[in-house]
C-alpha atoms as one frame of an Amber mdcrd trajectory, in Angstrom:
protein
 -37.561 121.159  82.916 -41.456 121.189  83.759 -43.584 122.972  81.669 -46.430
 125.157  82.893 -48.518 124.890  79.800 -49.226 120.916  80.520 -51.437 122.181
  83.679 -54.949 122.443  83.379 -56.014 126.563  83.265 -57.963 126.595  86.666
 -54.281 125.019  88.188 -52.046 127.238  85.852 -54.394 130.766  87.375 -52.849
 129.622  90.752 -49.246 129.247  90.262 -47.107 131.822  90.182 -43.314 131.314
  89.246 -40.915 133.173  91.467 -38.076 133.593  89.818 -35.103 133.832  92.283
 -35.596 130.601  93.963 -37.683 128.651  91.139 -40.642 128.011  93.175 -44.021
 127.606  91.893 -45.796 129.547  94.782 -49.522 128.361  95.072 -51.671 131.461
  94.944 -55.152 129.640  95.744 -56.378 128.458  99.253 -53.970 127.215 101.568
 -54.427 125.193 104.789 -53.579 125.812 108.203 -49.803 124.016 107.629 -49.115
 126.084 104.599 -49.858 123.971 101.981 -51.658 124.747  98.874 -54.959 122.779
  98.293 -56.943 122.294  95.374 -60.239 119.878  94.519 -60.323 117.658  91.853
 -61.865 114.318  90.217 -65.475 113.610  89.912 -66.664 114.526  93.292 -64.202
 117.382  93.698 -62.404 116.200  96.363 -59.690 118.392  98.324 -56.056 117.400
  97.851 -52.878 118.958  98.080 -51.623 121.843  95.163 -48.407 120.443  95.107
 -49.508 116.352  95.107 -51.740 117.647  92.391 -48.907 118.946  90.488 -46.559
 116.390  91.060 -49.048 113.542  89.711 -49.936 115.290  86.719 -46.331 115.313
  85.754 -45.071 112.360  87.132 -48.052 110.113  86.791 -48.776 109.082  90.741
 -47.018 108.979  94.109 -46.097 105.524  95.379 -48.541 104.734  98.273 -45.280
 103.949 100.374 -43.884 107.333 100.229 -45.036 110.954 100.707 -43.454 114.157
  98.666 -40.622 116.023 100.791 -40.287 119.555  99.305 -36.513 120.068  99.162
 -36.991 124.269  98.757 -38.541 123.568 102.494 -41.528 126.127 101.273 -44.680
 124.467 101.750 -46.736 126.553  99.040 -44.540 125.414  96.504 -45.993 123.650
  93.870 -42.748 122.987  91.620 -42.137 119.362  90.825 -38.598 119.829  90.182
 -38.581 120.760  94.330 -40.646 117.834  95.594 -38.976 114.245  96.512 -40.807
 111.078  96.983 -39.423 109.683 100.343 -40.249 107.517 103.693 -42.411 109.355
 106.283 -39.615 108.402 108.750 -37.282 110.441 105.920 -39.169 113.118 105.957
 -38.828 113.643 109.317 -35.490 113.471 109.707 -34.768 116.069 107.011 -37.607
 118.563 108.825 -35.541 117.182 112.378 -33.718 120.726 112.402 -36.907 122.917
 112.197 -38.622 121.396 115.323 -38.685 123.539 118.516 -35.414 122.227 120.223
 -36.116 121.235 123.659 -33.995 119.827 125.318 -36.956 118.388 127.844 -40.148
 117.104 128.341 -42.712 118.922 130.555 -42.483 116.273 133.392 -38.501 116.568
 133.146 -37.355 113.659 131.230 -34.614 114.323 128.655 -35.200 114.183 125.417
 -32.442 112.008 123.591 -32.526 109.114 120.850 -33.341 106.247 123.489 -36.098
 108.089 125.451 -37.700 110.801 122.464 -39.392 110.334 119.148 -40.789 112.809
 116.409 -44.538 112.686 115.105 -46.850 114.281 113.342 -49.841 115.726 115.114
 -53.158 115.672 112.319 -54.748 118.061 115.231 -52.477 120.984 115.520 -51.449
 120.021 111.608 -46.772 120.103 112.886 -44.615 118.111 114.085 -43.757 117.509
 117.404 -41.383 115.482 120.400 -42.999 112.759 122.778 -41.382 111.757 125.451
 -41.920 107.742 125.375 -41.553 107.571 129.496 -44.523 109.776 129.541 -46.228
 108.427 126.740 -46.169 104.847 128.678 -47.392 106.454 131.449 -50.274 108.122
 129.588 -50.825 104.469 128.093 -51.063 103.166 131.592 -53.782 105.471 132.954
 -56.170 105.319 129.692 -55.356 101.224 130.139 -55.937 101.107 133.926 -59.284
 103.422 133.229 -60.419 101.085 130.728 -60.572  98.186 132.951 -62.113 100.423
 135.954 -64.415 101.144 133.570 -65.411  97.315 132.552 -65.406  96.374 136.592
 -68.060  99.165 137.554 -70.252  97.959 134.871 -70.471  94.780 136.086
């Protein structure tokens, strides 16, 4: 379906098909989640392998949505594997490969009404928050703030 041959050489030296599964396995640097990176334009700016490879076939990503890969291997670099969908989609599909817990630290229950997923940029995964604790955590930095304001003036 995708040729190889439309890739520029430096991208094409990094790819290596695998044939069992079909994925394009990245074989330059990866980052700390996985994924393949790669520069590029003018000022040779880092950017994901496979958002690399998926652009140069399909043209761009809309800026609404961000590539799921459906193989669930993050080197992979085949656009025939990669999905544009919602960031909330996306993490519902990766839901099931979450640490299940089936509590917070502080002892609250994680369910639909009191839990959410996010990503975390810092550790680079995904992750549950509690939202009674995140309120609370909300609350301190607030009440701080404005202890804070009073001692300066």
């Amino acid at each position: 379906m995708f040729d190889l041959e439309k890739l520029p050489q430096r991208i094409k030296n990094k790819i290596m098909p695998e044939p069992n599964s079909g994925c394009w396995l990245w074989m330059g640097a990866i980052d700390i989640g996985g994924y393949g990176v790669t520069c590029s334009g003018k000022h040779q700016k880092v950017t994901k392998a496979h958002r690399f490879v998926f652009k140069s076939f399909h043209g761009g990503i809309d800026i609404n949505l961000c590539l799921d890969h459906l193989c669930r291997v993050h080197s992979c670099v085949n656009p025939a594997h990669l999905e544009q969908v919602t960031h909330r989609e996306n993490m519902r599909r990766n839901k099931p490969y979450i640490i299940h817990t089936s509590h917070c630290p502080h002892g609250h229950e994680y369910n639909d009404a009191n839990a959410y997923i996010t990503f975390d940029k810092k550790i680079n995964k995904q992750h549950k928050v509690c939202r009674a604790c995140d309120a609370a955590r909300g609350r301190k930095k607030r009440t701080k703030i404005r202890l804070e304001k009073l001692n300066r003036s």
